[in-house]
C-alpha positions, 0 to 999 in steps of 0.5 A: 500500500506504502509503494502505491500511495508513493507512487501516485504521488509521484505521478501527481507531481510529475503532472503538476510539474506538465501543467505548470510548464505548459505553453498556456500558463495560468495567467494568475500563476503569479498569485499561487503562493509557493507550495501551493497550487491553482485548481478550478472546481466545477465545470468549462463553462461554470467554474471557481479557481482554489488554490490550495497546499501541495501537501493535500496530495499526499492526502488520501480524500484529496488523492480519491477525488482525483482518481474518481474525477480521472476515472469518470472525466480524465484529467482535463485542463481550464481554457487558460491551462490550469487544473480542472477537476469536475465535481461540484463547489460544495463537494470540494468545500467539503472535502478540504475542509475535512483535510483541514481538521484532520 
């Protein structure tokens, strides 16, 4: 279980790492603290930019959100090049605030 968590996480980095350097940045890259990254939650047409630690993806809760958003919608990106994970605002609220008090 320890060299699959291990994996996955190297794989999330390995994709953060693509985003970032991708030809179409987030124009508001700028604004992500360092340890920290832009996601946008909801869908294309109707979505809210988080920017949230790095270390919630070693969380588990964080890192079933993003395997069951890659399994039902693969990964896609925002128009501007950012993260964009398919679930509703209130879920994701939910979930990080869960990680928060954990």
């Amino acid at each position: 279980m320890g060299i699959r968590l291990l994996a996955m996480m190297v794989q999330a980095k390995k994709t953060i790492r693509r985003w970032s350097h991708s030809k179409n940045q987030c124009s508001s890259a700028v604004n992500v603290r360092k340890g920290h990254f832009a996601v946008y939650i909801g869908d294309e047409e109707k979505n809210k930019r988080f920017v949230v630690p790095i270390s919630y993806l070693k969380h588990p809760l964080f890192q079933a959100l993003l395997n069951r958003a890659e399994e039902e919608f693969g990964f896609d990106h925002h128009p501007v090049g950012c993260l964009l994970v398919p679930c509703a605002e209130d879920e994701f609220i939910k979930l990080t605030s869960r990680i928060n008090l954990a």
